[in-house]
C-alpha positions as CSV (number, residue, x, y, z in Angstrom):
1,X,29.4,-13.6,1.8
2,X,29.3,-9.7,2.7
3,X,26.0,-7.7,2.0
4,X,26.2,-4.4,1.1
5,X,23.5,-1.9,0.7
6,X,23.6,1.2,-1.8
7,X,22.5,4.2,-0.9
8,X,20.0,6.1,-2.2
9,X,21.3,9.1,-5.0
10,X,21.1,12.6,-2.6
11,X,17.8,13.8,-3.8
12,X,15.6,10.9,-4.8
13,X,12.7,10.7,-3.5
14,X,10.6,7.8,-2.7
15,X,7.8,8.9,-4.8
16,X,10.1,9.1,-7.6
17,X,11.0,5.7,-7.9
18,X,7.3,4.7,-7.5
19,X,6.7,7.0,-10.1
20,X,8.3,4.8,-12.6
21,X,6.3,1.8,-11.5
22,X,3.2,1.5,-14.1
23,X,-0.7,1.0,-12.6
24,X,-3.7,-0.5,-14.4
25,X,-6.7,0.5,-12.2
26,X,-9.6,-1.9,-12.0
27,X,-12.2,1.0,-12.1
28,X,-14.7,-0.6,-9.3
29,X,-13.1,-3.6,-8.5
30,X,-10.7,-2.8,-5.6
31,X,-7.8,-5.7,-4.4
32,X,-8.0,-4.4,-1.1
33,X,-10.6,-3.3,1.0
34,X,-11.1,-1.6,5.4
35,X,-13.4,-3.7,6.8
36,X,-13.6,-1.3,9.6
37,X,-17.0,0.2,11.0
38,X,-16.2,1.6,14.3
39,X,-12.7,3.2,15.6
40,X,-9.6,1.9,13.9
41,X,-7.6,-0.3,15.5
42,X,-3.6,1.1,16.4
43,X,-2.7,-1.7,13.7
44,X,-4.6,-0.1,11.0
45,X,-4.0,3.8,11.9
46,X,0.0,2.4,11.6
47,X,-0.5,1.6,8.0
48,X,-0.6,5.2,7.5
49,X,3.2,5.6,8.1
50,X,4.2,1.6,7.0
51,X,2.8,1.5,3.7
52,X,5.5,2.0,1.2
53,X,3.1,3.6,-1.7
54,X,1.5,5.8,0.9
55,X,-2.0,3.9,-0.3
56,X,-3.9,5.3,3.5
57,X,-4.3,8.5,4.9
58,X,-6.4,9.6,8.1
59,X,-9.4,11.6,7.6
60,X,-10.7,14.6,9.5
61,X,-13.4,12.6,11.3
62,X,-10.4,10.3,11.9
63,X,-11.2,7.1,9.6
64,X,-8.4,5.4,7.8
65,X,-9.1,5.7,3.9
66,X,-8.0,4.2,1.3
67,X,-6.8,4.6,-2.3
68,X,-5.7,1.3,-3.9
69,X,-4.2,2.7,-7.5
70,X,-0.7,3.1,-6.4
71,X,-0.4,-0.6,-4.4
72,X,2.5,-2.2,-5.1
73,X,0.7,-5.4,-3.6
74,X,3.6,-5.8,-1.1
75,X,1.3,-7.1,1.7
76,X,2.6,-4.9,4.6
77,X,-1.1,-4.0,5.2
78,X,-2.1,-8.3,5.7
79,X,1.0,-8.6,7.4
80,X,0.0,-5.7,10.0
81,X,-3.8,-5.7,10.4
82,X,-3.3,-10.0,10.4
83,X,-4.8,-10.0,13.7
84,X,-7.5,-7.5,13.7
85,X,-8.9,-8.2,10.2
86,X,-9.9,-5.3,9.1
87,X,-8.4,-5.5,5.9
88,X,-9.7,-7.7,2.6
89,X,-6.9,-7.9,0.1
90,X,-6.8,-10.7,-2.7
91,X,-4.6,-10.4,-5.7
92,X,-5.9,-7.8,-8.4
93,X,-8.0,-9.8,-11.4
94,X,-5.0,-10.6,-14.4
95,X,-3.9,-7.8,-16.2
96,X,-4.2,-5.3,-13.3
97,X,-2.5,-4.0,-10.8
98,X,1.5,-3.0,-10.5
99,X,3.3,-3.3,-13.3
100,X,6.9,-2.9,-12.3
101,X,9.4,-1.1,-14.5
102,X,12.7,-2.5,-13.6
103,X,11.1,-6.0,-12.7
């Protein structure tokens, strides 16, 4: 059995596909959490670039923040930061969360 991969249509963008992905926030009740006080940890800073809905940015005083209404609950983040801990993330309460368009 031969694998092929497709290629992506010249000019689609990333953010246009997740665009057709559906989100119902749980206004207070984030799935994922940084558990991070002090300096973040290589691991952490990383997710910036690894997380495929762009969910973490780097502030100007160099924190790691975090906006949780575009996960597509993946688990790159618990995959990465395994080791260091600094992130919480349990499955969004029922009925939130991605809803995926095309599955």
């Amino acid at each position: 059995m031969t694998l092929v991969a497709k290629a992506a249509a010249p000019g689609v963008k990333v953010e246009e596909k997740l665009f057709q992905n559906r989100y119902l926030v749980d206004a207070g009740r984030p799935h994922i959490r940084i558990r991070t006080e002090g300096k973040p940890s290589q691991e952490l800073i990383s997710m910036i670039y690894m997380c495929p809905a762009g969910c973490y940015s780097l502030s100007d005083t160099g924190k790691v923040e975090l906006s949780a209404d575009g996960c597509m609950e993946c688990g790159t983040c618990r995959i990465v930061t395994a080791q260091t801990g600094e992130i919480e993330w349990n499955y969004p309460r029922g009925g939130f969360g991605v809803l995926y368009k095309f599955g």
